[in-house]
C-alpha positions, 0 to 999 in steps of 0.5 A: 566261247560258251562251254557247249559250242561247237563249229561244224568245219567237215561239211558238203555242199551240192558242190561236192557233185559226187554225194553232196546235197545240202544247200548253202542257204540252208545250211545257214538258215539252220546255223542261225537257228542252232545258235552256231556263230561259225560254219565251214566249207569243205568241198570234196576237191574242189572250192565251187562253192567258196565265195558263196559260202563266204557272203551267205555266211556274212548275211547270216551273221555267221563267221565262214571258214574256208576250206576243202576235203583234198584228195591225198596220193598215196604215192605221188600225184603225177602217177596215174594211180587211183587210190587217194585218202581224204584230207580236210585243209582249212584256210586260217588266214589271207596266205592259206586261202591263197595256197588253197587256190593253189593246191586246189589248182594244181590238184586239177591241173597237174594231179588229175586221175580220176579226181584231182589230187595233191601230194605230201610233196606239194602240202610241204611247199604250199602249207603256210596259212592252212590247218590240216585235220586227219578228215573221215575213215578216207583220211590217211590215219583213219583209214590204215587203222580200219583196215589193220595197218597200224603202222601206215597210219602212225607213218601218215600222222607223223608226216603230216606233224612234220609239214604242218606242226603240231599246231596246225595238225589235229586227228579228227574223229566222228562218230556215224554208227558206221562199222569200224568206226567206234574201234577206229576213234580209239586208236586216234586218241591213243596215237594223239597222246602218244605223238601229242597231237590235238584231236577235233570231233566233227560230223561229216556232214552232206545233207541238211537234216536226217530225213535227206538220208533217203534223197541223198543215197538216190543222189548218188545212185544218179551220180553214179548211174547206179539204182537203190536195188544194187546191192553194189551201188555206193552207199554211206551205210549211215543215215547220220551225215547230217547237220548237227546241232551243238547238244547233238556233237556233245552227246557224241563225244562228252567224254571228249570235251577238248576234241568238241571246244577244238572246233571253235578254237579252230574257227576262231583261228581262221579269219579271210576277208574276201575282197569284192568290187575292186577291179583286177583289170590288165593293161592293154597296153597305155602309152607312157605319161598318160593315164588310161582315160587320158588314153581313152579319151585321146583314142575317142575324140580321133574316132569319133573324126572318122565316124562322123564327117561333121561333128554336131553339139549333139555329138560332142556332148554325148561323148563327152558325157559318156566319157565323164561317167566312164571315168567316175565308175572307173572303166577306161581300161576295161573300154581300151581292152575290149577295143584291142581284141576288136582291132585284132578282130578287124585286122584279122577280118574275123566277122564280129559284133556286139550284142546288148546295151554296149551298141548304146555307146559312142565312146565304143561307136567311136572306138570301132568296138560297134557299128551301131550309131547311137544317136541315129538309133536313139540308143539310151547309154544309161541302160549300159552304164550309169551312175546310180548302177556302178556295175562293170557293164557288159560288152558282149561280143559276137565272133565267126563261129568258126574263128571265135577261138582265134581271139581267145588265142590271141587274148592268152597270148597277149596278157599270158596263158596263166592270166586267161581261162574259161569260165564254169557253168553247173548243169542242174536237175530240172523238173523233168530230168529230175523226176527220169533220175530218180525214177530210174534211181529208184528202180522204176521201170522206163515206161513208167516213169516216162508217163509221168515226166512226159505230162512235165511242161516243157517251158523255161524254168518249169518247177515241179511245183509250177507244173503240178498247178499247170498239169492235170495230168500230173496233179492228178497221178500225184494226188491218186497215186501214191508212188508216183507222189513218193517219186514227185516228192523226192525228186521235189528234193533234188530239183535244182541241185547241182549234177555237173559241171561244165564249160560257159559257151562263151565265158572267158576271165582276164586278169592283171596277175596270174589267176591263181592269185584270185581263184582255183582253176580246174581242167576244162571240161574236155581237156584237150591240148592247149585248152585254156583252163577253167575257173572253179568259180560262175561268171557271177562270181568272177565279176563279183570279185572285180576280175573282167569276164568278158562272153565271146560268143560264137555266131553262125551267121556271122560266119555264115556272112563271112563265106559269103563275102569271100566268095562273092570276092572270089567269083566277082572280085568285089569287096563287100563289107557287111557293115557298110551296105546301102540300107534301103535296098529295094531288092532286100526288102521285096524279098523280106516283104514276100515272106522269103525269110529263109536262111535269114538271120532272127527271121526264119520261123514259121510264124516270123514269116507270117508277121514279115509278110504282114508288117512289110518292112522298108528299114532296119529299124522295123527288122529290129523292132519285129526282132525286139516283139517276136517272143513271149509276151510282146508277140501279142503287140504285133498286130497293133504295130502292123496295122498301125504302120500301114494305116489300117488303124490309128496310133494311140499313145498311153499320152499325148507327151509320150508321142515322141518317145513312142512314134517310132514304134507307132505307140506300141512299148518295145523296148526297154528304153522307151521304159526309161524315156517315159520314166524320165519325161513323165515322173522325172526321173534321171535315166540312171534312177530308171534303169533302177526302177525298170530292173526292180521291176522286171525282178517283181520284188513287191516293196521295191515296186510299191515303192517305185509306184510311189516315187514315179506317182509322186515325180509326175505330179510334181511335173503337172500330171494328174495321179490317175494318169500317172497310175495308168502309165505306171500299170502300163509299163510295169509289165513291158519292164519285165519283157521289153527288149534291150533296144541296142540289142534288137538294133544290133540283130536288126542289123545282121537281119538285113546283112543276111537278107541283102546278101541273099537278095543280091547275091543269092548263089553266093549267100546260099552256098554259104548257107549250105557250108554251114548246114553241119553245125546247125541245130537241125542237123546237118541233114535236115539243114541240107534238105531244106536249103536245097529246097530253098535253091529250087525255089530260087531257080539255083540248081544243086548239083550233084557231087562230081569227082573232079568238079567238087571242092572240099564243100559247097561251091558255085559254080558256073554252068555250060549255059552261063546260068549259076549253080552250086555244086555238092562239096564232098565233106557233106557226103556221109562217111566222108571225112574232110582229112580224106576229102581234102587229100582227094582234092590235093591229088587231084591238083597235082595232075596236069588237066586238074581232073582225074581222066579215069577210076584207075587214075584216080585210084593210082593217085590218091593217097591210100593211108588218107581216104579208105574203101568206105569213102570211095564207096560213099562217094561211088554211091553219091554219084561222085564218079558218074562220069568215070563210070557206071556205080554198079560197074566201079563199086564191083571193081573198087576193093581189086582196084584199091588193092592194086594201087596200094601194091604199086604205091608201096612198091613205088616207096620201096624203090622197085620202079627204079630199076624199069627206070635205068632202063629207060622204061616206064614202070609197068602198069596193069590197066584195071578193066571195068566190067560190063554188068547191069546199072544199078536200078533208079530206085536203088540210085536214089535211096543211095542218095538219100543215105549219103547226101540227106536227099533225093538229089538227081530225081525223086521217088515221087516224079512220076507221079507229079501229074497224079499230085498236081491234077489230084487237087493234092497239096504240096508241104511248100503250099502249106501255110499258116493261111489254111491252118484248121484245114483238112487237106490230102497229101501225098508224101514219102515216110521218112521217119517214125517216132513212136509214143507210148500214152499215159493209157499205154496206148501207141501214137506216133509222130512220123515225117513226111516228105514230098518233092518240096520239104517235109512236114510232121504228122501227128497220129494219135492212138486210134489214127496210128491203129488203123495206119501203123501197117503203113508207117514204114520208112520210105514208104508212099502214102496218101494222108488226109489230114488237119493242119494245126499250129504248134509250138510256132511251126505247122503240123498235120493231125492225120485223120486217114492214111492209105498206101500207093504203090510206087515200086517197080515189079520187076525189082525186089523189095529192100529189106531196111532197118536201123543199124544201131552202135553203142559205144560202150565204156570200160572202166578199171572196175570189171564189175561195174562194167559186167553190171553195165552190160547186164542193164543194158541187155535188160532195156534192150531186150524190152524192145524185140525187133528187127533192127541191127544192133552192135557194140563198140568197146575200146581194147588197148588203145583201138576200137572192137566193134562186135555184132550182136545176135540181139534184134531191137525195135528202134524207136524214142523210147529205146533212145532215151533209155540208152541216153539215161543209161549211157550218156548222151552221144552213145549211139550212133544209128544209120538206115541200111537198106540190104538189096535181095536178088530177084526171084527167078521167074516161074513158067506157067505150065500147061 
């Protein structure tokens, strides 16, 4: 040890999500620079950043020590108290890294209040291997001196002394300029003589270099949802929780040498090796007396009897090839387990499938994991596993979404709870979201900022930096404004930075031995009961220190097929499995070839129907190959395959001795495997050492590809081939490396394609119903979904048919009408306000009557059971035109609150017994028949804007029918008529208003977005400033207008640029106009800090009031375990700019909003006088 080292062991990465800025590779970069031989972890809480502080550190050169800065109960860390002291714990050996994943674990698991927290109780049992310092002003010691509890603090030290000795307990001091600081340090060196303990000096260390000070306070000003102007905001109140050098920590504390020289003496104390590439695989269950791949191969060989009804050389030497490889790398298990839980999947008939280059192999083709042929397909096995990448593969799989969670189920139930869990995932700050946090951090206001985040590129991995080379707009605020570089610069800082974690979509780890043994588990991210927990480490991770990761995915339209299936059993009693369709069916392929792509998995985009129009697919193998271009980049491809599919042009290969590996594709590069095929056939490569070339390849590393170009160069003229044609295949395949598909992949989605499409086909009442159950969870909304499905049945002929009391299931059903023909009748779940508990107890009452049909409203009100369905939803389903057959809406919604009162008093009274007494004497018990009044039906329009609020739709007419001789002799254009053919046209349309999204420019002028709708779909049109002047009068909800306008193309979907606006007149004269407006909750938090939250309100009321207009506004808080909602005086302009100030604000899924319309009374008419 030089006489002047130092070790930093109290240091915060991004991980420490709350204040922690620095990154790892920084960190490291500056170590090294210092001269530093040993740098320390100590995440708040938390180990996130453990395993990559640790390899870092090793590419460094530099020692890693691995530790954490705990929060210690005051009291006991199973009460739900919230005051917890800092404490630093560093792992000093093998068994201290292990009781780290335990504290750290059970911190979460068992301790969770606010943060994750242990306890002097669980230290004692769990210490062994740890060194302990007394951490920061947070710590137990520190922080009873700063607040003049002298005793407290010499009470913790000595509790501490007596778990972890006085070798394994040091009193650390620091020294930030904070207030209290210096008068805190003396009292620590005082009491280390006094208990003759060890002092450690240390920095607490959450940023890089000074300068971050500034960018770290705004850090915490995001994580807190707090600004820099907040005098109460959280703040360090020091600019010096830096990374020091050694000469820096010397100058602190020179007068202390031995708390400076205790740093290295304690890095040196801690030595953990981590352990990376042995597996940790559980047994799925081996026979005795045989190994796991004698097992493998015994299940395989008696698969592959049943897949093939003749087994060709071919075959038996593929799986026997596959079989050798899969021993050498040493996954058998890993193949047997992933076959056990598809087995549950098939016994279950749960829908499943694999997505990637798994589909690739026969051994899993054999073993029933996949459906896909490999040979059949030309599936190449060594982009999923060779010998040159001896990496665990990947057999992803696909499940049912609504019956995902019944494998993860039976997974943890097999190899035990305490061996399974979730995987994390940490949401970072990217370019646009970064610059909203720390504009609204520093204060800016809302507008402002959004100018600047709205000229952001909305692309994948967009960097600030990229978007400054790619915007104009942005470069050009940076370069002549000088806050909006301020802003631009700092957010540059916190770009990519860690902001939260979260739970992998589909992650999920398995291991041999419980998995605290290999890494610490936290409390998944919505703890509900029964929830797998969740690792601390990412899925790289995890596989990097040999546990199995496996991605259960959930698939709609999976699920989708699933419904299908059973209802075709249901209606037709046929069984058909999705797996085993005849694959070249007329009906399926007419109908792909027509464009009619709707509900139709991979295949429902705008501009995908064009390109199915165009190709005219007659097999699978083309769906996949449309599946494998249609993205960035190939897309450009598909006019060549097309036209040289159909003849229109010749195919050209890059070589005449490529023509075999490319006449599949018609001479277009597809897939990733036709990369390794021509690496192989050209230059000579194995298939192994050309899936190394195409990864280097897709990563653009330049000396890894100089180097490939030379090998492959090299290997092709050893074969005969000239270097110039070599050069030119190497330039042709370098790109499609980067972008080519995974082959399997593209043929296992080809596949569900055709499955969705035959289904919809063949069976379409079935397909579609199913299509409908599903709308709820689908991206768009489950209201939007509807619409567009419904409008999809008309143009099938399948009429929809409105919801009816006591013909609707709980969802979409089919349903067989009067003149034989099919429809789908509207479930009552979809219906708004209409919950599936309360749907399903009116559909159980309902069975229990003797004709299954409610004869009358009272018999319906008398039978359901109150405390399941309330007033809202009967009023919903009244609205909706559920009870159309048992009366009038105007008639039932007048009588519905006496009619629920009255049958609530006879079942109450049924339950108390009082009916009996009618009963001993031989009578029924009296019943008051509930009269229904005679009052005017409620007006057609007023009917249908019910409609449209409760279904999403105009179901039973449209607003626009009596004018569809006007439409259809006008010469106007219906949004079904539109289409990519007509695109740069101007057109005139004639449509409803349905809704408005106001934008406000960088020149702070108005445009708009609205959607229009007519009888056949919707469409956006795009009013940009001076359009949206002249025709903002107009753009009210629901209105009818008359629109001339461009059909332009934009980002894959149609739009209307308008160009003028007029208003019709639809409405009946006799009836009074609606007054409609949004109704808008926000759910309001409350915290146990009162002025947080008289802050929070404060800001809130401050954005709201920017915003004056005529819509409702109401605030929900929870009080004592119920919900108050309370209605507010204040009037708002609901609009983008208000939705996306209450997200940043509140979160995201804090407002509700819903349309009111409130029906005034009609003037009285007024004679004309003489």
């Amino acid at each position: 040890m030089s006489s002047r080292d130092f070790a930093h062991l109290h240091l915060h990465t991004e991980y420490s999500l709350l204040d922690g800025m620095g990154r790892i590779d920084e960190y490291m970069k500056l170590a090294s620079d210092y001269g530093m031989k040993h740098v320390g972890i100590s995440d708040h809480g938390v180990m996130y950043g453990a395993i990559d502080w640790y390899r870092a550190a090793k590419a460094h050169d530099l020692h890693p020590i691995i530790g954490v800065e705990a929060y210690l109960a005051q009291g006991s860390m199973h009460k739900r108290e919230r005051g917890s002291y800092h404490l630093l714990l560093l792992a000093e050996n093998q068994t201290g890294y292990q009781n780290l994943l335990k504290l750290s674990s059970k911190a979460s698991l068992e301790g969770f209040y606010y943060r994750p927290r242990i306890d002097l109780e669980l230290l004692g049992e769990l210490n062994e291997g740890i060194i302990a310092t007394s951490a920061c002003l947070g710590g137990p010691v520190a922080n009873n001196f700063l607040e003049g509890n002298d005793p407290e603090a010499v009470r913790q030290a000595e509790a501490l002394r007596d778990i972890f000795g006085p070798d394994r307990f040091f009193l650390e001091i620091q020294e930030h300029g904070i207030p209290g600081q210096t008068e805190t340090n003396k009292k620590l060196v005082q009491l280390a003589k006094s208990l003759e303990l060890p002092l450690v000096a240390s920095n607490d260390v959450h940023y890089v270099h000074q300068e971050d000070a500034g960018p770290q306070e705004l850090l915490v000003c995001i994580q807190t949802n707090t600004s820099i102007n907040d005098p109460k905001r959280m703040k360090m109140d020091s600019d010096q929780l830096y990374f020091k050098s050694a000469s820096e920590m010397w100058s602190l504390f020179e007068e202390l040498p031995e708390a400076l020289e205790n740093t290295v003496r304690i890095a040196e104390r801690c030595n953990v090796e981590m352990e990376f590439g042995r597996l940790h695989l559980p047994d799925p269950g081996i026979p005795d007396g045989v190994s796991p791949h004698e097992h493998l191969m015994n299940e395989c060989w008696k698969g592959l009897q049943q897949r093939y009804p003749e087994i060709t050389e071919e075959v038996r030497q593929r799986l026997t090839y596959e079989l050798d490889v899969i021993e050498q790398t040493g996954f058998s298990s890993y193949m047997l387990i992933v076959r056990d839980f598809s087995d549950f999947a098939r016994e279950r008939k749960i829908p499943f499938g694999v997505r990637g280059s798994a589909a690739a192999s026969i051994v899993l083709y054999s073993l029933g994991i996949t459906d896909i042929e490999p040979l059949a397909n030309r599936l190449v096995f060594e982009r999923f596993l060779n010998l040159e990448r001896r990496e665990m593969p990947d057999i992803d799989m696909d499940f049912a979404d609504n019956r995902r969670g019944e494998v993860i189920d039976y997974v943890a139930k097999k190899y035990g709870h305490d061996h399974v869990a979730q995987i994390i995932t940490f949401g970072t700050m990217g370019a646009k979201a970064v610059v909203r946090d720390v504009g609204r951090a520093m204060g800016w206001a809302y507008g402002d900022v959004d100018r600047i985040a709205r000229t952001i590129p909305s692309q994948l991995n967009m960097s600030l930096d990229r978007a400054l080379q790619e915007s104009s707009d942005l470069r050009q605020q940076y370069e002549s404004d000088q806050d909006a570089r301020e802003l631009i610069d700092t957010a540059k800082r916190l770009e990519g930075i860690s902001r939260h974690a979260g739970t992998h979509a589909a992650g999920v780890v398995i291991s041999n031995s419980p998995l605290i043994e290999h890494l610490p588990l936290q409390r998944a991210a919505r703890d509900q009961d029964g929830a797998l927990p969740t690792t601390q480490f990412t899925m790289e991770t995890v596989a990097d220190i040999g546990l199995l990761k496996m991605d259960f995915l959930g698939l709609a339209n999976l699920t989708i097929l699933g419904e299908a299936v059973e209802v075709i059993r249901e209606r037709h009693g046929v069984e058909i499995d999705p797996k085993h369709l005849p694959e070249d069916d007329k009906p399926t392929f007419d109908m792909l070839s027509n464009g009619e792509t709707f509900g139709v998995f991979q295949l429902e985009s705008a501009g995908m129907r064009r390109y199915i129009r165009e190709l005219r697919p007659e097999t699978i193998a083309e769906l996949a190959a449309m599946v494998a271009l249609y993205r960035p980049g190939p897309m450009q491809h598909i006019p060549t395959y097309c036209r040289a599919k159909h003849g229109e042009e010749p195919i050209r290969y890059p070589h005449e001795d490529l023509a075999e590996v490319l006449d599949e594709t018609y001479g277009v590069i597809v897939y990733q495997d036709q990369v390794l095929l021509i690496a192989q056939k050209f230059a000579g490569y194995t298939l192994g050492e050309a899936d190394i070339m195409r990864k280097a390849m897709g990563k653009k590393i330049a000396e890894k590809m100089a180097a490939e170009r030379q090998t492959f160069i090299s290997g092709a003229v050893e074969k005969g081939y000239t270097a110039e044609d070599a050069e030119n295949i190497f330039r042709l395949i370098e790109p499609f490396a980067g972008y080519a598909f995974n082959k399997a992949h593209a043929v296992c989605y080809g596949t569900i394609s055709y499955q969705t499409a035959y289904l919809k086909a063949n069976y379409p009442a079935e397909y579609m119903s199913a299509v409908l159950r599903m709308a709820p969870s689908h991206p768009s909304g489950a209201a939007q979904r509807v619409a567009a499905a419904v409008a999809e049945c008309s143009k099938l002929g399948l009429p929809v048919l409105q919801p009816d009391i006591n013909k609707s299931g709980v969802t979409f059903n089919v349903e067989e009408l009067d003149d034989g023909a099919t429809g789908i009748r509207f479930g009552l779940s979809i219906i708004k306000n209409c919950g599936t508990a309360a749907v399903q107890a009116i559909v159980d009452a309902r069975e229990t009557l003797p004709s299954k049909e409610f004869s009358s409203f009272q018999e319906f009100c008398d039978t359901v059971d109150w405390s399941l369905v309330n007033k809202r939803t009967v009023e919903s389903l009244i609205k909706s035109g559920a009870f159309d057959n048992l009366g009038e809406r105007a008639a039932l919604l007048s009588v519905l609150e006496q009619a629920i009162h009255a049958a609530q008093s006879r079942q109450k009274a049924a339950q108390r017994g009082q009916t009996d007494l009618f009963a001993s004497l031989g009578d029924a018990a009296p019943t008051l028949e509930l009269t229904i009044p005679d009052v005017p039906p409620v007006p057609e329009s007023t009917m249908l804007q019910w409609e449209k609020e409760h279904l999403g739709l105009y179901l039973s007419s449209h607003p626009l029918r009596g004018y569809a001789d006007r439409i259809r002799d006008g010469g106007f254009v219906q949004v079904a008529e539109l289409s990519e053919d007509i695109e740069g046209q101007h057109i005139d349309i004639i449509g409803l208003v349905s809704s408005v999204r106001k934008i406000t420019t960088k020149s702070n002028k108005t445009m708009a977005i609205i959607e229009l709708e007519d009888m056949t779909g919707s469409i956006e049109v795009v009013f940009f400033p001076n359009s949206y002047e002249e025709a903002q009068e107009h753009l009210e909800i629901d209105n009818p207008i008359r629109v001339n306008a461009k059909l332009e193309k934009r980002n894959d979907s149609l739009q209307l640029v308008s160009q003028s606006v007029s208003a019709l007149d639809l409405s009946e004269p006799e009836e009074p106009e609606p007054i409609r407006f949004n109704e808008v909750l926000v759910n309001l938090p409350v915290s146990h800090d009162v002025d947080a939250d008289v802050d929070l309100m404060r800001r809130l009321r401050n954005v709201l009031q920017e915003f004056p207009g005529e819509d409702r506004l109401m605030l929900k808080l929870p009080n004592n375990g119920h919900d108050v909602v309370l209605r507010s005086s204040l009037r708002i302009d609901w609009c983008r700019d208000v939705e996306l100030a209450l997200a940043e604000l509140l979160g995201e899924n804090s407002v509700r909003v819903e349309e009111r319309v409130e029906h005034q009374q009609a003037p009285p008419r007024m004679a004309l006088s003489a």
